[in-house]
C-alpha positions in Angstrom: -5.4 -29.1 7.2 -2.1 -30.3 6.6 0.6 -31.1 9.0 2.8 -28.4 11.1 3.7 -27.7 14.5 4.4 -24.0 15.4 5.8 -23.1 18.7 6.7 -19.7 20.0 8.2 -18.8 23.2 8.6 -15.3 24.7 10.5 -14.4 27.4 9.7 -11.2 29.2 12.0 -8.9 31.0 11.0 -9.0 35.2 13.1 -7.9 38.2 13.7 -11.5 39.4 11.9 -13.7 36.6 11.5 -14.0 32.6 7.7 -15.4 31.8 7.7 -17.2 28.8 4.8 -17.8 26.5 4.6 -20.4 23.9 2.1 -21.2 21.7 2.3 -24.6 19.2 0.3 -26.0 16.6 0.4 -29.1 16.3 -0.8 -31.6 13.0 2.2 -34.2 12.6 1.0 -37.6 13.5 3.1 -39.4 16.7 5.0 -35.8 17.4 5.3 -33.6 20.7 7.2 -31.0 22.0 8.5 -30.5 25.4 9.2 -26.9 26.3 11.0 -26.5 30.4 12.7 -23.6 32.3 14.1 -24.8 36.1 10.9 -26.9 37.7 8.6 -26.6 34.6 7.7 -28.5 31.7 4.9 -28.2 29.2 4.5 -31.2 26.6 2.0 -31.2 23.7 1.1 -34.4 22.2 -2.4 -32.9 21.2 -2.9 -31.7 17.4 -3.9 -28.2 17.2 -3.1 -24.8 17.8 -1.7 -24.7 22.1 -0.2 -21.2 23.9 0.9 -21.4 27.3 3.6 -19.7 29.2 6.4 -20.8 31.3 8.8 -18.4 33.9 12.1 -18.7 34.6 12.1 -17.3 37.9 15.1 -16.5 40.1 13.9 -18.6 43.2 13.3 -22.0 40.7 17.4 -21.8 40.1 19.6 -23.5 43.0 22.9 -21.6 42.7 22.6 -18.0 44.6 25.3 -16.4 42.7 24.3 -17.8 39.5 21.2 -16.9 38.4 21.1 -18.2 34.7 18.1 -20.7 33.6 17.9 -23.0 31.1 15.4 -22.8 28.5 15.0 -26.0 26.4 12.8 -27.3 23.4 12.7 -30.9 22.8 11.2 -32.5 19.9 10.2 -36.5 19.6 8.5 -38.6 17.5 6.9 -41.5 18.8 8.8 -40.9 22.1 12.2 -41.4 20.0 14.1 -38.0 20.7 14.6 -36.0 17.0 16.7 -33.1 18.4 17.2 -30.8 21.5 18.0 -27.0 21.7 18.6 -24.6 24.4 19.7 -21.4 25.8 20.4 -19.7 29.2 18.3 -17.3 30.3 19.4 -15.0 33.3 16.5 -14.3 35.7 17.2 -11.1 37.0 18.4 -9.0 33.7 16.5 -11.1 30.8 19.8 -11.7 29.1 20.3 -14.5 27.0 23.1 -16.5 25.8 25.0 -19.9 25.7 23.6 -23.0 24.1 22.6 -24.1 20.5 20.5 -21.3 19.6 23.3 -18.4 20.9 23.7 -17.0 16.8 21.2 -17.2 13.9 24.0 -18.9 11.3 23.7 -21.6 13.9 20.3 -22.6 14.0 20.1 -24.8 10.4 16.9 -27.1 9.8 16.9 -30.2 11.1 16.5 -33.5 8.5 15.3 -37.0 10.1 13.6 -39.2 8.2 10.2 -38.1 6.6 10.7 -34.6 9.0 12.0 -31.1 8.9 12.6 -29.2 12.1 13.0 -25.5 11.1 13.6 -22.8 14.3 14.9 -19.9 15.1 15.8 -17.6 18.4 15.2 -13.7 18.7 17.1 -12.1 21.9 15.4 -9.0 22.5 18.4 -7.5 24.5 17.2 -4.3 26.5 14.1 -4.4 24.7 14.1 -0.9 23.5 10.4 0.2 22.4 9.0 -0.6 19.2 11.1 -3.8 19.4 9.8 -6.5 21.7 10.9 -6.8 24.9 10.6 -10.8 25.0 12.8 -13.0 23.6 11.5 -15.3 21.3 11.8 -19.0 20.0 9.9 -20.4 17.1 9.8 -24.3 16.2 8.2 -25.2 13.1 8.3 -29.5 12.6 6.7 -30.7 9.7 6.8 -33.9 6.9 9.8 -33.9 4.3 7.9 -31.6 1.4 11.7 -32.2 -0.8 8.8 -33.8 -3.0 5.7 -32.6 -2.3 4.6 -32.0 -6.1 5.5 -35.1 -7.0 3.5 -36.7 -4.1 0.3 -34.1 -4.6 0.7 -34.2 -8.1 1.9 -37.6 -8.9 2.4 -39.2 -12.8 -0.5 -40.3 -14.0 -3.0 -38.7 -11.6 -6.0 -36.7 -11.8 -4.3 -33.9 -10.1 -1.6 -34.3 -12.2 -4.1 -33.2 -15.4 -5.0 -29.9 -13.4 -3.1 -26.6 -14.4 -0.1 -25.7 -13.2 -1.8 -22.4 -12.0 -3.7 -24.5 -9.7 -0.4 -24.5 -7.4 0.7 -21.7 -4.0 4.1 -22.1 -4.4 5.8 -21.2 -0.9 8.6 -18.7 -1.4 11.9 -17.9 0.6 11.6 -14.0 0.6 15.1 -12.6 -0.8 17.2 -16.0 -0.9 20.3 -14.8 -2.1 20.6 -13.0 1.6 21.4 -16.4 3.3 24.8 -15.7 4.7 27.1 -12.8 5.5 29.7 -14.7 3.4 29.6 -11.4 0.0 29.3 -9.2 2.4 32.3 -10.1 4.9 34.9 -10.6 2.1 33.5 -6.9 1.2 34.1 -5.4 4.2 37.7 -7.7 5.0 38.7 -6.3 1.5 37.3 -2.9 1.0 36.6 -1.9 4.6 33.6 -0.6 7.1 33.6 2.9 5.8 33.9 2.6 2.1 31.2 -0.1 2.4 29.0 2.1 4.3 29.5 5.1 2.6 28.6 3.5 -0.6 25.3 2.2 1.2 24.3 5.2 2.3 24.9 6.8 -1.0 22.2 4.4 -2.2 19.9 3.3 0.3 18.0 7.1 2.5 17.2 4.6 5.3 20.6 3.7 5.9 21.6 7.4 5.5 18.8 8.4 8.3 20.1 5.8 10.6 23.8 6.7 10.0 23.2 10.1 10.6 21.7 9.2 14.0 24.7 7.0 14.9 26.3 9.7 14.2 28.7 9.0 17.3 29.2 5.2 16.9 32.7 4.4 14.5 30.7 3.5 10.9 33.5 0.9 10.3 32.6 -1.0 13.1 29.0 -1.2 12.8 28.7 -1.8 9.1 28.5 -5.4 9.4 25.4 -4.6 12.3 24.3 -2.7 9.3 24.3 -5.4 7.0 23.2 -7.8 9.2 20.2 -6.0 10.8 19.2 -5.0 6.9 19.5 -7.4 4.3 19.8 -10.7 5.9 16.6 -12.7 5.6 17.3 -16.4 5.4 19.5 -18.6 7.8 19.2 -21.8 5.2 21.4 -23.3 2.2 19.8 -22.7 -0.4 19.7 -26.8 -1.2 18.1 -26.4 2.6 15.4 -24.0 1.4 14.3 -26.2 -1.8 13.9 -29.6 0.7 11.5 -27.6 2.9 9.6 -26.8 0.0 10.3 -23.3 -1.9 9.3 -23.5 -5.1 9.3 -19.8 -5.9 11.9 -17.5 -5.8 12.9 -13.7 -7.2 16.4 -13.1 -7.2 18.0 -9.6 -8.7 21.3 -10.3 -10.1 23.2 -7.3 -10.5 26.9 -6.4 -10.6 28.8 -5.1 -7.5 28.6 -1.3 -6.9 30.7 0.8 -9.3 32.3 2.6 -6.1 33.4 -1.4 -4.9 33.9 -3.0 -8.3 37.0 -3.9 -9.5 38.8 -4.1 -6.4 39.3 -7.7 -5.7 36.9 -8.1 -3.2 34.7 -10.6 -4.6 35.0 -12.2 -8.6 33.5 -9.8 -11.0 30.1 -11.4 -11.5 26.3 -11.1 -10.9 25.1 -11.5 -7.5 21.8 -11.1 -5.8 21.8 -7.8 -4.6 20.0 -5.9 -1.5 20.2 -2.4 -2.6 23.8 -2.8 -3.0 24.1 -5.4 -0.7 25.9 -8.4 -2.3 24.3 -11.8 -1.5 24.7 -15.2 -3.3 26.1 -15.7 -6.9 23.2 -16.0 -9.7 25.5 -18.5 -11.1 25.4 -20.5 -7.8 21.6 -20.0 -7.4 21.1 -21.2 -11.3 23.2 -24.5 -10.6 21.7 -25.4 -7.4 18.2 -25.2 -8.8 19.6 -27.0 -11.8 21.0 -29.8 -9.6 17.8 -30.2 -7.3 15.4 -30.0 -10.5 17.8 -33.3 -12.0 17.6 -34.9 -8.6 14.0 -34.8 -8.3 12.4 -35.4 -11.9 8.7 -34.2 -11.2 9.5 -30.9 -9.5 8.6 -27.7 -11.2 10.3 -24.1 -9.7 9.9 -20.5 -10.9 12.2 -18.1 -10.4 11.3 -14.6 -11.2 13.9 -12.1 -11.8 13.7 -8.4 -11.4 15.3 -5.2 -9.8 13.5 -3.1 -7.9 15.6 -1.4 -5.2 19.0 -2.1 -7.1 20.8 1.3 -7.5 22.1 1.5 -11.2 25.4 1.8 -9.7 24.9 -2.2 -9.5 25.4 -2.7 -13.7 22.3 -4.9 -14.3 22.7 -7.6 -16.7 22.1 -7.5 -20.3 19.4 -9.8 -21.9 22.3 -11.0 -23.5 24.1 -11.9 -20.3 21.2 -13.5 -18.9 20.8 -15.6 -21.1 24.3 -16.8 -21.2 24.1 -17.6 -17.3 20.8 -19.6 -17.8 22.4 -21.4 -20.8 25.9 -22.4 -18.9 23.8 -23.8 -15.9 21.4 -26.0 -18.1 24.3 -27.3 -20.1 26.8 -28.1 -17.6 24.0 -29.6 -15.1 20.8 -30.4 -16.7 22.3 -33.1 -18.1 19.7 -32.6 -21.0 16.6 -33.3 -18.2 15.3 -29.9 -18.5 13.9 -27.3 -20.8 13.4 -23.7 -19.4 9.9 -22.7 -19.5 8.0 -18.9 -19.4 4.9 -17.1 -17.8 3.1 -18.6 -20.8 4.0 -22.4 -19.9 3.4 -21.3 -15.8 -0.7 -19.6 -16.8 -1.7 -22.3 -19.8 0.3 -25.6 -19.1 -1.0 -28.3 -16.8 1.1 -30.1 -14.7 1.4 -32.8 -16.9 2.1 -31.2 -19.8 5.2 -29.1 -18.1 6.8 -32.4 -17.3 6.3 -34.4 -20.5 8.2 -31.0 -22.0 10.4 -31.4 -19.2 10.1 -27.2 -18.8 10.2 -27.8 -14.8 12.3 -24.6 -14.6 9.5 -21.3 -15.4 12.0 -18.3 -16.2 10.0 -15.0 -15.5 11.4 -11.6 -15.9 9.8 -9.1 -14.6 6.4 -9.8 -14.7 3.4 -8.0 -13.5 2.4 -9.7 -9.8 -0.6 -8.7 -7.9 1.4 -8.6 -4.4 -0.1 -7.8 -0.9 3.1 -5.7 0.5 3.0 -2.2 1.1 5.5 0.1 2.8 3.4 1.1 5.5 1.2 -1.8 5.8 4.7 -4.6 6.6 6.7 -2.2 8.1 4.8 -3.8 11.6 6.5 -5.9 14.2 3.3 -8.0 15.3 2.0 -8.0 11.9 -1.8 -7.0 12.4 -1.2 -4.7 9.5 0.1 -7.3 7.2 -3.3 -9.5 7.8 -5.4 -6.3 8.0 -4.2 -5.6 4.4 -4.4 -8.9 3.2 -8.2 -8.7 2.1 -8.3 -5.2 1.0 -5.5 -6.5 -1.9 -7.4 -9.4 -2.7 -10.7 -7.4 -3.0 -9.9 -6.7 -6.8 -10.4 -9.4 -8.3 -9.9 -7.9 -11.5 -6.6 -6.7 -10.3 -6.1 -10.4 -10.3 -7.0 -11.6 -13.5 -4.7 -8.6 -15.0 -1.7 -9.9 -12.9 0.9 -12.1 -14.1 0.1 -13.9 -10.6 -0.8 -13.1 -7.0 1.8 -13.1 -4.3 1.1 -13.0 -0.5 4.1 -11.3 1.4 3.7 -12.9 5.2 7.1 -11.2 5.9 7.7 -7.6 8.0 9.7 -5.1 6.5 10.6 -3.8 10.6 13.2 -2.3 9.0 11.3 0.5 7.7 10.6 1.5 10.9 13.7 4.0 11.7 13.8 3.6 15.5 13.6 -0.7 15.7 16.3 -0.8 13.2 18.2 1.9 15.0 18.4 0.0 18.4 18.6 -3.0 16.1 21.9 -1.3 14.9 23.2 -0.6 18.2 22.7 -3.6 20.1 22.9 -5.7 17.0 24.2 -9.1 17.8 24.2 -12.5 16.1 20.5 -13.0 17.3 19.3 -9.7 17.7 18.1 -9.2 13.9 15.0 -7.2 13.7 13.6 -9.1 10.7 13.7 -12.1 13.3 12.1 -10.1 15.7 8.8 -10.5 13.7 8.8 -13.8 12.6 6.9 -15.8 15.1 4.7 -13.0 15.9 4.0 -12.4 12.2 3.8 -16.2 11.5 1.0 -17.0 14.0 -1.3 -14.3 12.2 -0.5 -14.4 8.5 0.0 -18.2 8.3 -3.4 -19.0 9.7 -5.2 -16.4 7.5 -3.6 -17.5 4.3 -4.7 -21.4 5.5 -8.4 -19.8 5.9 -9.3 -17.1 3.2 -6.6 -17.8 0.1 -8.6 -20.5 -1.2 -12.3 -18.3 -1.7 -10.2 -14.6 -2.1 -7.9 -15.6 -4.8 -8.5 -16.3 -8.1 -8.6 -20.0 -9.4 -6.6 -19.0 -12.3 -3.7 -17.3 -11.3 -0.6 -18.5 -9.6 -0.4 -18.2 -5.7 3.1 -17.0 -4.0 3.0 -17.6 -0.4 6.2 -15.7 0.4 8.0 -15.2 3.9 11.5 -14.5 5.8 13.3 -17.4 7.6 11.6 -20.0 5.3 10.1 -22.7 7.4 7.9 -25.8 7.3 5.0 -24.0 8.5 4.7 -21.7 5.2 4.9 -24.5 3.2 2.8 -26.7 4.8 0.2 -23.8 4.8 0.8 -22.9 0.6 0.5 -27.4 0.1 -2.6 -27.7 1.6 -4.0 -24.7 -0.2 -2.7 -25.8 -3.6 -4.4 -29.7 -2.7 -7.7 -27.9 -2.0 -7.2 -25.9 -5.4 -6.1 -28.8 -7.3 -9.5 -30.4 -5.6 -12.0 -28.0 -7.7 
């Protein structure tokens, strides 16, 4: 179904090699993948799902004093070459470093033509236990989805007469934590220690952690804090929206009381991580203003809410909500769009939504029927997450009470005290330990959600599809379920 290519590449820690294993599923037309370490090379042409492994091995490298391998991913279409990434690898201590792929804020999706290339690297470092001890690479490649419900649903069309309902809508899981950009002006103005005193005023798990780092300098590692924490998305948000995210929850809130005031950052709402600043709800507003005027037959939701924001974090009157909606529909709507509720997103079809022009469903709130648990994503291959998945959806009648359903693919590692301890520690700008999940996740939740969402969730209710690190993959999954919805 649908069209994706998945790869994932681990690279295991050895004495005088590191095996790598890669897996790929492949469904775009004319595309392969060339993976290659020293005197290997794997290429998949074939569509469908592909694991294999590849070594670099100390003897495979010439140099006897250098022991450093390259591994490379190569992606072409129609043997025209779309991009190439790499990284060195050293044989004998599993370090890795070097290349395109050496920090997270450097790994952007790639747009050519009709295709996406979304990746990502984890280095595991030491590879302390629970986190893996394999460094991994994951390569999604998929079609241009900028417009895929104008092209599933198109004017005119039968599909286009079905309810909106009808739709998964693939989610970027906390998109306001994008960048470090809040949070480094924070802790250039304010400092390390008053930044992580205030989180650990407001957040136990940073507490429990701090007080086991007990002899690290807090001002130093605040921003491995932060990092290893809250951020969950490498992608502009304009990124994020061509991929495909059409769903998003965002909890705007004001900076902490302890931090406010002091001329850190303007004195405005933000999306907030606990008390983690992310992106501006006034730049969120206009950027989904702006992509909703530039493509005429898209429909998003945004649902707004505030769980895990400390009341320290002033959360916005109705009042003030309303003016931030209003300012960002008048100064870039250009009269093109009418905000639209819950009501409009459960009893409108398609149609109907864009001959109102609501394309943009304001929730606040609302009731959702979501598959996440504390215990159940707090997993770093995420067996859990897909073990949980039909005991949620069971309830049917949970369903139908919901507002809508959403499936969290994501892992909340960081909710398991000792990964995001050594996370902490030997943080780097590719040792995240929400990145250490996502290709092991990916390869589990993605291809339940392709195979059960369709008969376990109800026809009637709205479908989230919701994960960290948004990527083609997850949206190709949540369009090809919404085609087959559409279908009955």
């Amino acid at each position: 179904m649908g069209s994706f290519l998945v790869a994932l590449v681990e690279f295991p820690h050895f004495a005088s090699s590191c095996l790598s294993e890669a897996s790929c599923l492949i469904g775009v037309p004319d595309i392969s993948i060339e993976l290659s370490v020293p005197k290997q090379t794997i290429t998949r042409r074939d569509q469908g799902f592909w694991s294999g492994t590849l070594e670099v091995e100390a003897r495979n490298i010439d140099s006897f004093f250098n022991k450093k391998g390259r591994f490379t991913f190569k992606v072409f279409h129609r043997g025209n070459q779309i991009t190439e990434q790499w990284i060195d690898v050293n044989a004998l201590t599993g370090n890795a470093s070097g290349g395109t792929m050496e920090s997270i804020a450097e790994t952007p999706s790639i747009f050519h033509d009709n295709f996406i290339i979304s990746y990502g690297l984890y280095e595991a470092g030491p590879g302390h236990e629970p986190l893996p001890n394999q460094h991994q690479c994951y390569v999604t490649v998929t079609q241009n989805y900028t417009n895929w419900i104008t092209n599933l649903a198109p004017p005119g069309s039968d599909f286009e007469k079905k309810p909106f309902h009808r739709l998964v809508l693939p989610s970027a899981h906390d998109v306001g934590m994008n960048s470090m950009e809040s949070s480094a002006a924070l802790l250039r103005k304010v400092g390390g220690a008053v930044v992580s005193t205030m989180l650990t005023r407001t957040d136990d798990k940073v507490c429990r952690v701090v007080d086991k780092l007990s002899g690290y300098p807090i001002e130093l590692i605040a921003p491995n804090i932060i990092y290893s924490l809250s951020i969950t998305q490498k992608d502009s948000l304009e990124s994020m929206l061509r991929i495909g995210a059409r769903y998003f929850e965002f909890r705007p809130a004001r900076l902490h009381s302890s931090i406010r005031g002091r001329d850190a950052l303007p004195d405005k709402l933000y999306f907030m991580h606990s008390a983690i600043p992310g992106m501006g709800y006034d730049t969120f507003l206009e950027g989904i203003v702006k992509f909703l005027r530039a493509n005429k037959n898209e429909i998003i939701v945004v649902q707004l809410r505030w769980d895990g924001v400390p009341f320290d974090c002033a959360h916005p009157s109705s009042e003030e909500k309303k003016q931030y909606l209003e300012k960002a529909i008048r100064d870039h709507a250009g009269g093109e769009i009418n905000v639209g509720n819950l009501d409009d997103m459960k009893h409108r079809t398609i149609s109907e939504l864009r001959r109102d022009k609501k394309r943009l469903l304001m929730l606040d709130s609302v009731d959702t029927l979501s598959t996440y648990t504390d215990d159940g994503n707090a997993t770093i291959n995420g067996q859990s997450i897909v073990d949980a998945f039909p005991r949620v959806l069971e309830d049917r009648g949970a369903q139908r009470r919901a507002g809508f359903v959403l499936i969290q693919c994501q892992a909340t590692a960081t909710n398991i005290q000792k990964a995001l301890l050594h996370s902490i520690k030997d943080a780097g700008v590719t040792t995240s330990v929400l990145l250490a999940t996502k290709g092991l996740c990916d390869h589990k939740t993605l291809p339940w959600c392709r195979d059960n969402v369709v008969d376990r969730c109800e026809l009637g209710k709205t479908v989230v599809l919701m994960n960290d690190w948004l990527d083609g993959a997850t949206v190709d999954v949540a369009v090809g379920l919404s085609r087959r919805r559409l279908a009955k």
